[in-house]
N, C-alpha and C positions, 0 to 999 in steps of 0.2 A: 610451656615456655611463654615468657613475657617478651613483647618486643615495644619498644616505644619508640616514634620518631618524631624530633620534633623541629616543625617546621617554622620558616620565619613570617610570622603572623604580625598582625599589628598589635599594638597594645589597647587592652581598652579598661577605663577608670581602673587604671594603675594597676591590673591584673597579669600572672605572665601568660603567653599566647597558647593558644589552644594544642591537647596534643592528640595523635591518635595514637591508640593503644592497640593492641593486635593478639589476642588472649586465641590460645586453641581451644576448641569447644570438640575434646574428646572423636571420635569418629564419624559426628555430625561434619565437620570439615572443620575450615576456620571464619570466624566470628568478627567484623570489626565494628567498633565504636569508638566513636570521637565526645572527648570531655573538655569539657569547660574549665579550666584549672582557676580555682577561685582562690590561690594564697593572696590577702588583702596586706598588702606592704605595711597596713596604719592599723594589723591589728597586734601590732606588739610580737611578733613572732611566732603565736600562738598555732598551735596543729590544727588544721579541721578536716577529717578526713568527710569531705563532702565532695571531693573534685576527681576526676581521672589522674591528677598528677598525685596526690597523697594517698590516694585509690592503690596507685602503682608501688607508693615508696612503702606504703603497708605490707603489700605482699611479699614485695620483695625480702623486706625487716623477716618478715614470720617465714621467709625460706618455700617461698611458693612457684622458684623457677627461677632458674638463670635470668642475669638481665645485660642485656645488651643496648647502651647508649649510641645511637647510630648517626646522628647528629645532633650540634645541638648549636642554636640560636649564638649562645657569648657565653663567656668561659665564667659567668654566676649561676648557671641553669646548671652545673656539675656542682660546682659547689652547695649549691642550696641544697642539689640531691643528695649529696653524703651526706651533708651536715643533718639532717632531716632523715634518714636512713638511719643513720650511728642514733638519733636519739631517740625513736622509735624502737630502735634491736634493744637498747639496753644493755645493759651487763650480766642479765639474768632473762636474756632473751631464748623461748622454747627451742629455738632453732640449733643452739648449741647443745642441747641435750635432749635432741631427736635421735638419736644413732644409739643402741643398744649399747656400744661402750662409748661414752664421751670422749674425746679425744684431753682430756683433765685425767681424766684415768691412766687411756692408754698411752700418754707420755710422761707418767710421771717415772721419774728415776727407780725403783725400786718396783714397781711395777714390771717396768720395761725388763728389768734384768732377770725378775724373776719369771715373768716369762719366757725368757732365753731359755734359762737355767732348766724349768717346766721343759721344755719342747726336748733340752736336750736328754735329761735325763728320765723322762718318760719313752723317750724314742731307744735308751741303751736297754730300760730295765723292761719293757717288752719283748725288746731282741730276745735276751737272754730267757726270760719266762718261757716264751716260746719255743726256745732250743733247743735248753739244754734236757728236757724233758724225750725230745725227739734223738739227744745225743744217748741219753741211757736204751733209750729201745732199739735203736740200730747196730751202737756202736758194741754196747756190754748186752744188749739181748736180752733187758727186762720188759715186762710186760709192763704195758700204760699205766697199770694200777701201781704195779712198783716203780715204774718211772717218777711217778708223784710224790710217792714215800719218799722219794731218792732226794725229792726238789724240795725238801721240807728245811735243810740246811739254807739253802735262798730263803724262804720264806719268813722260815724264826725267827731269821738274824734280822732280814723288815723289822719284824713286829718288834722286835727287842731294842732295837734303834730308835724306833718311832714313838715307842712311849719312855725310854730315858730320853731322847732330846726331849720330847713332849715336857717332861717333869724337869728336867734343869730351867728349861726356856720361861716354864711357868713359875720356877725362884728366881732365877737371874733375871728374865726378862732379855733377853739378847738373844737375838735368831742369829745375829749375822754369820756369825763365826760356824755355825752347823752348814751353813751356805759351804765355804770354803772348805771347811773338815768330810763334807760329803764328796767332794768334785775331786778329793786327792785319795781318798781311800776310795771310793768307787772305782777311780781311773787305775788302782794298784789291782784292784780284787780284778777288774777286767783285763787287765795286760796277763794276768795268772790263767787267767779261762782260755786265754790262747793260746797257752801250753797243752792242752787239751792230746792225746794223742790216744791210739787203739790200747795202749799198755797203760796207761793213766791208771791209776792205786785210786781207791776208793778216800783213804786217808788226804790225797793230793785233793782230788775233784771237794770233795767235804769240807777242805779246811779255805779253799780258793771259792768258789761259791757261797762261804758263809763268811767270808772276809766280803766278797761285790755286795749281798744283799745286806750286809751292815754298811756298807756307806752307802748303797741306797735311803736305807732308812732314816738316816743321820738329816736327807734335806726334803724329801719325798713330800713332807706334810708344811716345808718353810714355807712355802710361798703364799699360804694361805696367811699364815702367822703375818707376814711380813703386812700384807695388806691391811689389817689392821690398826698395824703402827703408824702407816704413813699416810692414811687415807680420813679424811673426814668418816662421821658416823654414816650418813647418807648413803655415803661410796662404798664401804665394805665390803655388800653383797655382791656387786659389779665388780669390784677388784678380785673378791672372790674365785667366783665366778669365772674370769677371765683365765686367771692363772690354769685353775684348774683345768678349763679346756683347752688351753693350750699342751697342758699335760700330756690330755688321753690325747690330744689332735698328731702327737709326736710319737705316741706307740701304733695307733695307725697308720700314718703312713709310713712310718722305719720300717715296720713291720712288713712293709708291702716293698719296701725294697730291698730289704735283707733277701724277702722271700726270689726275689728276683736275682738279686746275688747265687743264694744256693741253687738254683735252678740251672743257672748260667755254668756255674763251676761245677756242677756235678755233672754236665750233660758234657763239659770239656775232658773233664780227666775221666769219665769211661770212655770215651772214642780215642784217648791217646790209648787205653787199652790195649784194645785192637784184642779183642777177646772174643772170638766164633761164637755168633748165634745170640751176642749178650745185643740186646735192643735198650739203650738209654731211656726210651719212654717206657717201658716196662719196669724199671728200676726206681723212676718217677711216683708211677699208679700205682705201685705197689705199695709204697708208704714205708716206713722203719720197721714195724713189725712185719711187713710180707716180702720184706728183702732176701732174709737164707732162703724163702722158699722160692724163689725165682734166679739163686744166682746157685753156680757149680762148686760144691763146696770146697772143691780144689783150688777155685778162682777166689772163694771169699774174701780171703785175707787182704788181697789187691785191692779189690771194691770197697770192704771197710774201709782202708786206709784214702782212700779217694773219697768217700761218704765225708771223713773224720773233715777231711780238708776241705769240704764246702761248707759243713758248720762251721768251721772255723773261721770262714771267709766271712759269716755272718755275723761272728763276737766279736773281727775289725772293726766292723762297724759301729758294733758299741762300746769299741773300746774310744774309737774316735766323736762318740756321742759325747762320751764320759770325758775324754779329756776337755771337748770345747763347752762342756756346761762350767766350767771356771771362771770365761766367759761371761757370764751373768752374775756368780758367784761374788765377785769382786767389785761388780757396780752394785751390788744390792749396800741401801743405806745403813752405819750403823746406830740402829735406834733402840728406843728399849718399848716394849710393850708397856710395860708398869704406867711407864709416863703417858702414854697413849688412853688407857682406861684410867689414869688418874684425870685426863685435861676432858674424859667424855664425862666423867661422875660427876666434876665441877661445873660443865656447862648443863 
């Protein structure tokens, strides 16, 4: 921290009055020195950083510590100090792109949206990865390994998304519209998952899972695209970059409150139960696969049907992921790449 005060000194050969500067000197304690401030009025206005006063306006420019004006002599000692600050920072001052994402980035429109958009639909399509894999084991009783085979419908319809938008986007050159067409076929395919029930037909679950992971895939990869279009050459990496982690930053922690969700709701509807001897932490530890063998097979059907409805409490929530990534969807600009890597080829 920088502290400067400055006191009412006299003037000497037209110079302004002395200041003291008060700089902390790390764990040594604190430090004071008094400078001579030598702005000469008759040299043209010229900077000399030789004095404690442009000593200070230096640091300050290059982002070296809060500054605090704690007095000050007449109302030209503020002025000279910004005027002399602003010319020093510049317009391509380091201080403005000190911070791992410049704030040029993270305000620009299409950025901003697409990170929305990132957070939200990274946050639904985790839910569901993690789920519905946990719905097959419990609820229909396949093993982990067929639980996966089961999730391959999610999956393909990704991949199958991901590289036809990929290839339109790369003739057309327009992301925008994938923005939008992913946040309404997502939000259908997940309103479909919460239909979910212990009697669910394989053909249901198959054709509603590969309906969500197809609009997944439709915007999964935009954000990155987008940054491209709208960003300087410079910026890309960082806009990249940015989106993307906002991405995974939204399957983490949905994920973590989904998981809290299902925890909550499963541990409420076995104690409405009321089923001798059934201990909800046991039902817990047990996990999807070691469920039949901890509950009474008489009792099962009850317990599924109580399991079904705490995952389900989990695809709320990404169904509500799903809906508010539109959200972003909508602010994202529309621009064309084409024009983007024509204006970088030319410069």
């Amino acid at each position: 921290m920088v502290l400067l005060y400055q006191f009412a000194t006299r003037r000497r050969h037209g110079r302004r009055p002395g200041v003291l500067a008060k700089t902390q000197a790390g764990e040594e304690g604190w430090e004071w020195a008094a400078y001579g401030c030598c702005y000469d009025a008759g040299s043209g206005g010229q900077l000399h950083i030789r004095s404690g006063y442009y000593l200070f306006v230096a640091c300050a420019a290059m982002g070296r510590g809060p500054v605090c004006l704690v007095e000050c002599e007449d109302h030209c000692t503020f002025r000279s100090f910004r005027r002399d600050f602003n010319r020093l920072r510049g317009p391509t001052s380091p201080s403005r792109d000190i911070a791992t994402v410049p704030v040029r980035v993270a305000s620009q429109r299409t950025i901003a949206s697409s990170s929305l958009f990132g957070i939200c639909i990274g946050g639904s399509f985790f839910i569901y990865i993690y789920y519905i894999p946990i719905w097959f084991q419990a609820i229909k009783g396949t093993s982990p390994v067929r639980a996966g085979i089961d999730s391959l419908a999610l999956i393909l319809a990704e991949i199958v998304a991901i590289v036809a938008s990929g290839a339109i986007v790369t003739k057309t050159g327009h992301y925008a519209p994938f923005f939008i067409a992913s946040s309404a076929i997502m939000s259908i395919g997940a309103g479909l998952c919460n239909l979910f029930t212990v009697e669910t037909s394989q053909a249901q679950w198959v054709g509603f899972t590969f309906l969500y992971g197809f609009g997944v895939g439709l915007g999964f990869q935009q954000g990155s695209v987008a940054a491209q279009a709208v960003l300087k050459f410079k910026d890309v990496p960082i806009g990249t970059a940015t989106v993307l982690f906002v991405q995974i930053l939204g399957g983490a922690l949905f994920v973590a409150v989904a998981q809290n969700l299902f925890t909550t709701h499963l541990i409420s509807g076995l104690i409405e139960l009321k089923i001798p001897g059934l201990d909800p932490s046991v039902i817990i530890h047990a996990g999807a696969t070691g469920l039949r063998a901890v509950v009474d097979p008489a009792r099962l059907p009850e317990v599924l049907v109580v399991y079904n409805d705490a995952i389900v409490k989990t695809f709320q929530l990404g169904l509500i992921l799903s809906c508010l990534s539109i959200l972003g969807a909508v602010g994202v600009e529309w621009k064309s790449i084409k024009a983007s890597q024509t204006m970088a080829g030319a410069a």
